[in-house]
KOLMAR-61175 format. One record per residue (C-alpha): residue number from 1; residue in three letters; chain; x, y, z. Coordinates in steps of 0.05 Angstrom, whole numbers, plus 5000, padded with zeros to 4 digits. Example, Ala and Ser with C-alpha at 12.3 -4.5 7.8 and 13.67 -1.06 7.14 Angstrom:
REM KOLMAR-61175
{bavex 1 'ALA' 'A' {5246 4910 5156}},
{bavex 2 'SER' 'A' {5273 4979 5143}},
END
This chain:
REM KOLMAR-61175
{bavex 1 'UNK' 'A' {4595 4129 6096}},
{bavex 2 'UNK' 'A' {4569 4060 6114}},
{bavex 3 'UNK' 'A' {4542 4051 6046}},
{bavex 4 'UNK' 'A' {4619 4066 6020}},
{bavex 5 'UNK' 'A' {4653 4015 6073}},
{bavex 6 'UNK' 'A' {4599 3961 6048}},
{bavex 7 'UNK' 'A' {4622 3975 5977}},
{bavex 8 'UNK' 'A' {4692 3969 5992}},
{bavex 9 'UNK' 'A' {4680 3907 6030}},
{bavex 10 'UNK' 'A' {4643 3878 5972}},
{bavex 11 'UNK' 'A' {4701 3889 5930}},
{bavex 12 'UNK' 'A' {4749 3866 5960}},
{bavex 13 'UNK' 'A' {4715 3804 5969}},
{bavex 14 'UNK' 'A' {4693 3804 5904}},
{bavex 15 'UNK' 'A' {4780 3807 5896}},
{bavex 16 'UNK' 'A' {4789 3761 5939}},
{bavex 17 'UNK' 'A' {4739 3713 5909}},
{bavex 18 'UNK' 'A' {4772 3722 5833}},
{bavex 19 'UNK' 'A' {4840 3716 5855}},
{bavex 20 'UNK' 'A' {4828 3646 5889}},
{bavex 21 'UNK' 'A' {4789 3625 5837}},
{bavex 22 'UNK' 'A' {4853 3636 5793}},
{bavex 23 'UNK' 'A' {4891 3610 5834}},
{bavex 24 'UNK' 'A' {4851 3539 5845}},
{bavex 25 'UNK' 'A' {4838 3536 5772}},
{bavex 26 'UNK' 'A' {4917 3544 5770}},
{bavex 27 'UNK' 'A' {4930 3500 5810}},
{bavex 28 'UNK' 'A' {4883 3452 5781}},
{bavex 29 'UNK' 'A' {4914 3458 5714}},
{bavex 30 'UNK' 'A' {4983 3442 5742}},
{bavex 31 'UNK' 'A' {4959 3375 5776}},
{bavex 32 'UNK' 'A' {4951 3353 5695}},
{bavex 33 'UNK' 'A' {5011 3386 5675}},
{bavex 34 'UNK' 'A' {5066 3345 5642}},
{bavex 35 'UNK' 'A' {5115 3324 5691}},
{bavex 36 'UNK' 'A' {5186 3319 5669}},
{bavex 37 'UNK' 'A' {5218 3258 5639}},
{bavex 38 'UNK' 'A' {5279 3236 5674}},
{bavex 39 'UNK' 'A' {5323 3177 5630}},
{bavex 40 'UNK' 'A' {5350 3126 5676}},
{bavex 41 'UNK' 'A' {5391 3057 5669}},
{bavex 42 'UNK' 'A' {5390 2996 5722}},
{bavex 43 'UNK' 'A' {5426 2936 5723}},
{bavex 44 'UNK' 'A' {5384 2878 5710}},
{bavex 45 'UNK' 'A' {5413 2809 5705}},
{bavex 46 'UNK' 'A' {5482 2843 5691}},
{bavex 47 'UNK' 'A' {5456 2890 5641}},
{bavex 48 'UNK' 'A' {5445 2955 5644}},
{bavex 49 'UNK' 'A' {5372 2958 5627}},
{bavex 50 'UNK' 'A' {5343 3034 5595}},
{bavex 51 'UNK' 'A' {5284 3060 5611}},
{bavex 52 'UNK' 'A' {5239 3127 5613}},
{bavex 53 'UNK' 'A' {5205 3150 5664}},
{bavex 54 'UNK' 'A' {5156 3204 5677}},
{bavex 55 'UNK' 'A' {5090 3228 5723}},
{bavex 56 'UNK' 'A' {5092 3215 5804}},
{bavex 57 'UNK' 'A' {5104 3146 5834}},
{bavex 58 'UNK' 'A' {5045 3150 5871}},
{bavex 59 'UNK' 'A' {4997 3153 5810}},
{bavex 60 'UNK' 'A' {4966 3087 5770}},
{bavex 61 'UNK' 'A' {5026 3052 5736}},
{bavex 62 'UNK' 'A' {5026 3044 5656}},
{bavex 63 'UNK' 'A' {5081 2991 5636}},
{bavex 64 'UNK' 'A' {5101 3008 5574}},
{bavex 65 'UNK' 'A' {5129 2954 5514}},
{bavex 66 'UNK' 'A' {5155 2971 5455}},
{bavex 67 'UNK' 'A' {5154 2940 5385}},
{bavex 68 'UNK' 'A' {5207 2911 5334}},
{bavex 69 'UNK' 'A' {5248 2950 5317}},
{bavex 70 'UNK' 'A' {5235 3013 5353}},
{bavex 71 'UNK' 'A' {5257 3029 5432}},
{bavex 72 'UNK' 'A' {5224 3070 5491}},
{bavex 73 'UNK' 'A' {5223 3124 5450}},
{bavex 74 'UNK' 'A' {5166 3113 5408}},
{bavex 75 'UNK' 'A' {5126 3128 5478}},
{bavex 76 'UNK' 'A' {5153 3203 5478}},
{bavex 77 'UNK' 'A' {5090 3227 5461}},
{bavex 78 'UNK' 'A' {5047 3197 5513}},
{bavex 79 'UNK' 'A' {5097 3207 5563}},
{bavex 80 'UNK' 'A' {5087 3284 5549}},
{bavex 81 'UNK' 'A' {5010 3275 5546}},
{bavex 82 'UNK' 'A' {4993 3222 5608}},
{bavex 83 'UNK' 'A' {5056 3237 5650}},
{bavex 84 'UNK' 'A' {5006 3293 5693}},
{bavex 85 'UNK' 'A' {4961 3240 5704}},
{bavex 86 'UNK' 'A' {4993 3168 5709}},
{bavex 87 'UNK' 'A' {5059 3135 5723}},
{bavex 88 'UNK' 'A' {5091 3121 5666}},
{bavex 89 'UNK' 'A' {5149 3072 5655}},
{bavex 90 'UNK' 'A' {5179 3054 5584}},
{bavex 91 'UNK' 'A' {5248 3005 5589}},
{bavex 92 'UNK' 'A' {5285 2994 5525}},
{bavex 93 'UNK' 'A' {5296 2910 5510}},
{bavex 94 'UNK' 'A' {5367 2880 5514}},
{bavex 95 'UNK' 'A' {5385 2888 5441}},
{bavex 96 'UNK' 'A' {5345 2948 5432}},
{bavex 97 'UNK' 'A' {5345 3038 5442}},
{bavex 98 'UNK' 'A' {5405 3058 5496}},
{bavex 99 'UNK' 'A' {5402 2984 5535}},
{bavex 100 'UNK' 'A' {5460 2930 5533}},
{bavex 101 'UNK' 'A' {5464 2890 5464}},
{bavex 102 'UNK' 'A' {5504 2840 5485}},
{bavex 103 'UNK' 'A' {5534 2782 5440}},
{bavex 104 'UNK' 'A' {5482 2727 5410}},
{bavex 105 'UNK' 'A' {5534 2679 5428}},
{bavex 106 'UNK' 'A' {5526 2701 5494}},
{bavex 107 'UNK' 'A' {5461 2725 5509}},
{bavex 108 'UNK' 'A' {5405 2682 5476}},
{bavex 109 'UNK' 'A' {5356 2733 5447}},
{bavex 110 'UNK' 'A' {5287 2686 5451}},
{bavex 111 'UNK' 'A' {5216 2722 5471}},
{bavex 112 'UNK' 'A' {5224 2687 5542}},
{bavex 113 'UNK' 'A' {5295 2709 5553}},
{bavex 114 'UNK' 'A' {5268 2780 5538}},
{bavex 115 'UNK' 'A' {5210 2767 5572}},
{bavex 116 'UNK' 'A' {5249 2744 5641}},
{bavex 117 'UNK' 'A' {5295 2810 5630}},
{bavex 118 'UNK' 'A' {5233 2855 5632}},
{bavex 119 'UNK' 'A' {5200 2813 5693}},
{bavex 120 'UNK' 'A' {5268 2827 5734}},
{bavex 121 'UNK' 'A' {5269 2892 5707}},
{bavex 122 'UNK' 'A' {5203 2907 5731}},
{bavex 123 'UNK' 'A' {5223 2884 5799}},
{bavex 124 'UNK' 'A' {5280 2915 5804}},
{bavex 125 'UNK' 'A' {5250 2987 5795}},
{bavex 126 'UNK' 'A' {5195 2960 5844}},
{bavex 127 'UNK' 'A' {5135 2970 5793}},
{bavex 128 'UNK' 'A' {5086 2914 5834}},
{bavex 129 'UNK' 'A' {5025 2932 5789}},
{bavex 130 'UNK' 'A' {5012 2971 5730}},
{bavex 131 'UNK' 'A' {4974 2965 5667}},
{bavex 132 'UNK' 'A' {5010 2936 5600}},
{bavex 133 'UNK' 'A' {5008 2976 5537}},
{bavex 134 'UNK' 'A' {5035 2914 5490}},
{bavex 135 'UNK' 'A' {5058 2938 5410}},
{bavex 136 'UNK' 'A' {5078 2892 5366}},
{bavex 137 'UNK' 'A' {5135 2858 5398}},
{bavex 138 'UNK' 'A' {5101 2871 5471}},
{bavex 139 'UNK' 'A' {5049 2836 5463}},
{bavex 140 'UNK' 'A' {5095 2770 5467}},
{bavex 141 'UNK' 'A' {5136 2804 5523}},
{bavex 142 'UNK' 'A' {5074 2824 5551}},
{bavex 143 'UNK' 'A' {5033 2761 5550}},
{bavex 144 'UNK' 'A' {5082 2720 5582}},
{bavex 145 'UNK' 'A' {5090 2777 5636}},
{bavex 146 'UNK' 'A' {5016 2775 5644}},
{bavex 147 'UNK' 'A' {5020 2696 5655}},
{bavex 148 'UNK' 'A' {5086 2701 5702}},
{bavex 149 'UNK' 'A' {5049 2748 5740}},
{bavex 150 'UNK' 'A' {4981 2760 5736}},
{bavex 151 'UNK' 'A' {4967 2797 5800}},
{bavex 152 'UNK' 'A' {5010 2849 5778}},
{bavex 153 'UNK' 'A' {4961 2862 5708}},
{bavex 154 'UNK' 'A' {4908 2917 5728}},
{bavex 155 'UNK' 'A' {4892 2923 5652}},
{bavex 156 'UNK' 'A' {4927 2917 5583}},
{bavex 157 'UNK' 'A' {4924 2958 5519}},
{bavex 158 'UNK' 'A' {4935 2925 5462}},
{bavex 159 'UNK' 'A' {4964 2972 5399}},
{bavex 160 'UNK' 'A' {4973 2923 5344}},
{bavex 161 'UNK' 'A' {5001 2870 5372}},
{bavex 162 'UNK' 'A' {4977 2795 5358}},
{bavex 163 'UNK' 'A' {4949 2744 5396}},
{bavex 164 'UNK' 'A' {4910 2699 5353}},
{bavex 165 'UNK' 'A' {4917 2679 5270}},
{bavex 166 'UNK' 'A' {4867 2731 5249}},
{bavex 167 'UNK' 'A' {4931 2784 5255}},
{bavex 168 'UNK' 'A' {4980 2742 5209}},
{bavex 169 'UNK' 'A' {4963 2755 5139}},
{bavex 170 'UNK' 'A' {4989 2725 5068}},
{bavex 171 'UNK' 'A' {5059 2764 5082}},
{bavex 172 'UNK' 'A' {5070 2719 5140}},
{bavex 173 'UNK' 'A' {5078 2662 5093}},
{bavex 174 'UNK' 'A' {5157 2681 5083}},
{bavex 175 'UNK' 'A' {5162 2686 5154}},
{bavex 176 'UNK' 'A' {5132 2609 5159}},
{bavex 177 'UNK' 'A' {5176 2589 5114}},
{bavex 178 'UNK' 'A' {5248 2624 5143}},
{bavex 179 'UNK' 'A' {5227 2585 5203}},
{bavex 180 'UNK' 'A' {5214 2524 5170}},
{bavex 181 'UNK' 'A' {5291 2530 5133}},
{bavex 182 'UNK' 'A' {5328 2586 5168}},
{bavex 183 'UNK' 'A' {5394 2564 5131}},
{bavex 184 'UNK' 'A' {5362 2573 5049}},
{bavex 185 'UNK' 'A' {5323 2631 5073}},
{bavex 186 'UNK' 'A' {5361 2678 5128}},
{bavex 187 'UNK' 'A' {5398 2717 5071}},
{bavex 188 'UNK' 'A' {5353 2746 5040}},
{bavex 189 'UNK' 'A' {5304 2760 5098}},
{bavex 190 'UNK' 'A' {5364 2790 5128}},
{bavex 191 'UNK' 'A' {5372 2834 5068}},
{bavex 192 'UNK' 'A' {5289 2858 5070}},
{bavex 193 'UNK' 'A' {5294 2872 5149}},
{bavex 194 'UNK' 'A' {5346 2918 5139}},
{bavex 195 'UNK' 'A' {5327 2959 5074}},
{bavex 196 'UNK' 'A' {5305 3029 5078}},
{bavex 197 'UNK' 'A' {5249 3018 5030}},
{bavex 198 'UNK' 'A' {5222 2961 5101}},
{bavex 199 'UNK' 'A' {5232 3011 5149}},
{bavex 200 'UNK' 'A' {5194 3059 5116}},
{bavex 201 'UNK' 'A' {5137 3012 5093}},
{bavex 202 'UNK' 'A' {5130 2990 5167}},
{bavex 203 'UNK' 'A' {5112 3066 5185}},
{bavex 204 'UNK' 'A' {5066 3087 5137}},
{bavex 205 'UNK' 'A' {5038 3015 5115}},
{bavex 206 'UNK' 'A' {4976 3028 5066}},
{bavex 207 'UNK' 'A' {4963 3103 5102}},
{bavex 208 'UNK' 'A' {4935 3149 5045}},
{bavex 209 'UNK' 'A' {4962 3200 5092}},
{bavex 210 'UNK' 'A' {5036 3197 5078}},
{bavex 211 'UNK' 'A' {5064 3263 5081}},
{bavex 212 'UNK' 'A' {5037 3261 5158}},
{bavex 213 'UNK' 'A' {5101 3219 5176}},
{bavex 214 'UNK' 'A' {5174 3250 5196}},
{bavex 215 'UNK' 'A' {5219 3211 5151}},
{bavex 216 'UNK' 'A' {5262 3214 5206}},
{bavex 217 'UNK' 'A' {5219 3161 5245}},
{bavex 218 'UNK' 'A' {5254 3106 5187}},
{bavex 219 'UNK' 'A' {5314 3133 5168}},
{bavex 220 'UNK' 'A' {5335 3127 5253}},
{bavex 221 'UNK' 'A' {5300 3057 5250}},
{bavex 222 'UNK' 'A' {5352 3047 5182}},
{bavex 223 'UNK' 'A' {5410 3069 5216}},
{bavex 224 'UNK' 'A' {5399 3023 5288}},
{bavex 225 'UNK' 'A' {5383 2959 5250}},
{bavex 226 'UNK' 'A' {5456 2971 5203}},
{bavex 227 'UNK' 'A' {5498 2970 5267}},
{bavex 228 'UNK' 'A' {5549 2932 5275}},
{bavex 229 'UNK' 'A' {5512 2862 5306}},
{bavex 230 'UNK' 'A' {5451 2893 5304}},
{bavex 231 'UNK' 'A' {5426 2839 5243}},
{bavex 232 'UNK' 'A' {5448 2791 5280}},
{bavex 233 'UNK' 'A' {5408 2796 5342}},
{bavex 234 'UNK' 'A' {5339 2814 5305}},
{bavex 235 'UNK' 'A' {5339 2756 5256}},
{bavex 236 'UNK' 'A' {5353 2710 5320}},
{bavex 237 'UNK' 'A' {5287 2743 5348}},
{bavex 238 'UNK' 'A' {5253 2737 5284}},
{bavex 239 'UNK' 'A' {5265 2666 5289}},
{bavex 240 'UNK' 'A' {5240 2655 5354}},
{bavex 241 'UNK' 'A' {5175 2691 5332}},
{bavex 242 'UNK' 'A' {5156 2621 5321}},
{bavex 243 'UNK' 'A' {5144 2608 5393}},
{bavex 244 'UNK' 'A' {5096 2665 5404}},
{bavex 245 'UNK' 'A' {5053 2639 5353}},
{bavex 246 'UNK' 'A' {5057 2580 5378}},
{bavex 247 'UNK' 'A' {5043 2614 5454}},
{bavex 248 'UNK' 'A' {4974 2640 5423}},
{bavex 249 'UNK' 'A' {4923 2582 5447}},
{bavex 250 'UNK' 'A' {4956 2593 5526}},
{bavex 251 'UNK' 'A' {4944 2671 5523}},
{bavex 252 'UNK' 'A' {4880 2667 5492}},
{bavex 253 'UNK' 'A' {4865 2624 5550}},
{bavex 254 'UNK' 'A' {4893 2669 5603}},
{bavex 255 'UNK' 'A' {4855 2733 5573}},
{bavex 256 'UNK' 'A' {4787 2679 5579}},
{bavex 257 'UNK' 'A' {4806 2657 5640}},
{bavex 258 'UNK' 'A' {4833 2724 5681}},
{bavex 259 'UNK' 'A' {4785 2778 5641}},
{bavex 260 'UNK' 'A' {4835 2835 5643}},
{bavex 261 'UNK' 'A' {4802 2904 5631}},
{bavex 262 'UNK' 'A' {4820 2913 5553}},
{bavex 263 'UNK' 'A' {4831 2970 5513}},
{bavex 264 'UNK' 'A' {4850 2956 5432}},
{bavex 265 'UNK' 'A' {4874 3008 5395}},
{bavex 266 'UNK' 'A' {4885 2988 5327}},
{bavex 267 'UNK' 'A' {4916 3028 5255}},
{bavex 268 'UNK' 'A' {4882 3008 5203}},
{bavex 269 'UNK' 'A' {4929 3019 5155}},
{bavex 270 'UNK' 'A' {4976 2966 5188}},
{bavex 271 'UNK' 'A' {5021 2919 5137}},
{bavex 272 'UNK' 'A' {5053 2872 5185}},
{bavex 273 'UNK' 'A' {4991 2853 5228}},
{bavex 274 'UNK' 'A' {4914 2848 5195}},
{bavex 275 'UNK' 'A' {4858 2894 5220}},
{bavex 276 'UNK' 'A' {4810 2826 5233}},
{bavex 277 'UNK' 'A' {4856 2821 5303}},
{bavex 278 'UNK' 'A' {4833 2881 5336}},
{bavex 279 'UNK' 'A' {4755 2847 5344}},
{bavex 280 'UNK' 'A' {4801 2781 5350}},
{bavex 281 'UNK' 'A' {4799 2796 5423}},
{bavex 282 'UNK' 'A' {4726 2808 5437}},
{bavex 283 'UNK' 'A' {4720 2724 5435}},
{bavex 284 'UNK' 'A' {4763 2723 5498}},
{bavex 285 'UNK' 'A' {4741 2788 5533}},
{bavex 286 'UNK' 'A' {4665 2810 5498}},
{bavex 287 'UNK' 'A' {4667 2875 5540}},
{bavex 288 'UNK' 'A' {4737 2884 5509}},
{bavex 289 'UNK' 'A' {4740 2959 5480}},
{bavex 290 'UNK' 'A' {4763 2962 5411}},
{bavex 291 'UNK' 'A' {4774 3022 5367}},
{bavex 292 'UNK' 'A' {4805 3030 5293}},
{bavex 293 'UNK' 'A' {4838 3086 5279}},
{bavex 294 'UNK' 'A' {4866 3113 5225}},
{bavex 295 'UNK' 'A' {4939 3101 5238}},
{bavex 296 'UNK' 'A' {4991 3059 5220}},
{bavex 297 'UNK' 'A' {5030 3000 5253}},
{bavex 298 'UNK' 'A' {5057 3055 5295}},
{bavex 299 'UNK' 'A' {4996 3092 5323}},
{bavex 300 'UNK' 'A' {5037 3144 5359}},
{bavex 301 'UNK' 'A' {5074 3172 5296}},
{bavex 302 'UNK' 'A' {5007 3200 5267}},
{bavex 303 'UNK' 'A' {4953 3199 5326}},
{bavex 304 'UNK' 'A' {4981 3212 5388}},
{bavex 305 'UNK' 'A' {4925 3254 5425}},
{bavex 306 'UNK' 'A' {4871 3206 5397}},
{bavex 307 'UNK' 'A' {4915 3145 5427}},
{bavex 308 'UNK' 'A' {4931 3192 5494}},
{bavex 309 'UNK' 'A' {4859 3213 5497}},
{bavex 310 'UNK' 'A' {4831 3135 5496}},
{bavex 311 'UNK' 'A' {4888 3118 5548}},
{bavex 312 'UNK' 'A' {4862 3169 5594}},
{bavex 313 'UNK' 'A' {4792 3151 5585}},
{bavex 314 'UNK' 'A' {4799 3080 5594}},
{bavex 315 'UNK' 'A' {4847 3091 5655}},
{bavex 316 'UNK' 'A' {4791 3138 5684}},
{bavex 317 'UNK' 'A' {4749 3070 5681}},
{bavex 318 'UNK' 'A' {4795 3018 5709}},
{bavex 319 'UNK' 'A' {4813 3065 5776}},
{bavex 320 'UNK' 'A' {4738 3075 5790}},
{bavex 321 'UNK' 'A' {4722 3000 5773}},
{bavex 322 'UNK' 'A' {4700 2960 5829}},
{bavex 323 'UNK' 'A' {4741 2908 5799}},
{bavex 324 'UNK' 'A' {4785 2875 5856}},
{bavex 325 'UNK' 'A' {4846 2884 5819}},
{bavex 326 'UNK' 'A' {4836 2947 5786}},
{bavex 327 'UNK' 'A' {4816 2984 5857}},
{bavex 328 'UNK' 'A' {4878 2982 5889}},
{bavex 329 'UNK' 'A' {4910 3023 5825}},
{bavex 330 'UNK' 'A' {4975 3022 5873}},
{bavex 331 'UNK' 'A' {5033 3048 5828}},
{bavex 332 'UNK' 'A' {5101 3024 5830}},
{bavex 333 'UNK' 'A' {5153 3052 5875}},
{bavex 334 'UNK' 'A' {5221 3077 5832}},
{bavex 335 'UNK' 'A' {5284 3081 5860}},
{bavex 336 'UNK' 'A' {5304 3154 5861}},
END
């Protein structure tokens, strides 16, 4: 009979052990779960200003900026992947996605008028550090963010965006000279920016792997950039794209001066931004982390787990870095 109780005893432990195992290793799994994405608005500067959000306030903050001429929702799929693990916020510029497009006459659409919408922004949903993930068109939103405020920049990710010469190839050469004579040439850049045949060149670039990409991703980009105004307010940005390039020397001296933990991650198969940038950055940050995948301008259409998997890595880094800045990993509070 004793030998009988001890057996019983030993299995029911034994039970006992197994189910809480389970249930940690559930429990586990669900700290790294995706977290729902809720779609907000806030009124910023008078405008109501559209963002994403996703993952718990209390986690490490990832700010992210969009490129020309998508919205917050080319971030879908990392919000889906990172949102167990990080903070994630993704607002749509004025002009651009589900925010306020207001009148050029009466909103001027200039890189530091976007830039100043996206710094109130930030404050207004009370995100007082976080690391940038710049594409394309945030990287100049970004960089003057990143100068504004620099105790606020934990880290940045760069995904094709351009801070230096080495990223503007032989097809910027129209672009020089629409800004040299806006007047002889804004007609027929106007025509190229809004062509089907552009927005599906700026998704797949030189990929060999084209039937990877959801026509859908151009044909939506089509449709936005043929509304009514739409034209107007992206060939007023495209002009001001002058002044970033001109901004270049003062962020390469911030990222030399401030040493921001740096993750590039570039697609090689780019056609608006050359492949030489990516290792651009190693002359201001050496211990920069650079990877090429192959991808195009828009990493996230065809590699989002490589890009999530990178992100989580590098963020795994930053919060354990000793760094002053990247210790405190405090995320941003969000107005519920």
């Amino acid at each position: 009979m004793p030998k009988l109780i001890l057996r019983i005893f030993a299995a029911a432990s034994l039970g006992l052990l197994i189910s809480g195992s389970a249930h940690a290793a559930k429990a586990s799994h669900s700290l790294n779960a995706p977290t729902p994405v809720f779609y907000r608005s806030v009124k910023v500067d008078g405008l109501d200003i559209f963002y994403r959000e996703a993952g718990a306030a209390n986690a490490p903050t990832l700010l992210l900026l969009h490129g020309f001429p998508s919205s917050s929702r080319m971030f879908e799929p990392l919000l889906a992947r990172l949102s167990g693990q990080f903070h994630l916020l993704a607002p749509d510029y004025p002009g651009f996605g589900h925010s306020d497009a207001p009148d050029p006459e009466a909103f001027a659409y200039t890189f530091d008028h976007v830039a100043e919408v996206m710094r109130h922004f930030t404050e207004a949903v009370g995100a007082k550090r976080y690391v940038l993930y710049m594409q394309d068109y945030g990287g100049p939103v970004g960089f003057r963010l990143a100068i504004s405020d620099p105790e606020r920049v934990q880290g940045i990710i760069i995904q094709n965006a351009v801070a230096h010469d080495d990223g503007l190839g032989p097809r910027w050469n129209r672009m020089r000279e629409f800004w040299a004579d806006r007047a002889a040439n804004e007609a027929g850049f106007r025509q190229s920016l809004t062509s089907l045949a552009g927005a599906q060149r700026r998704h797949i670039g030189s990929s060999p792997n084209a039937a990877n990409y959801d026509p859908d991703l151009w044909a939506d980009e089509f449709a936005f950039l043929n509304k009514s105004g739409e034209s107007d307010i992206q060939i007023d940005l495209f002009f001001d794209y002058q002044t970033n390039v001109a901004s270049y020397s003062a962020w390469q001296a911030w990222l030399r001066q401030a040493k921001p933990p740096t993750l590039v991650v570039w697609g090689r198969y780019d056609q608006s931004f050359e492949a030489a940038e990516a290792q651009a950055y190693k002359r201001e940050i050496p211990d920069a982390e650079v990877h090429l995948i192959d991808a195009g301008h828009f990493a996230l259409d065809e590699k989002p787990d490589e890009v999530a998997a990178l992100i989580a890595a590098f963020m795994s880094k930053l919060s354990n870095s000793k760094r002053p800045q990247s210790t405190a990993m405090k995320s941003a509070h969000t107005p519920r």
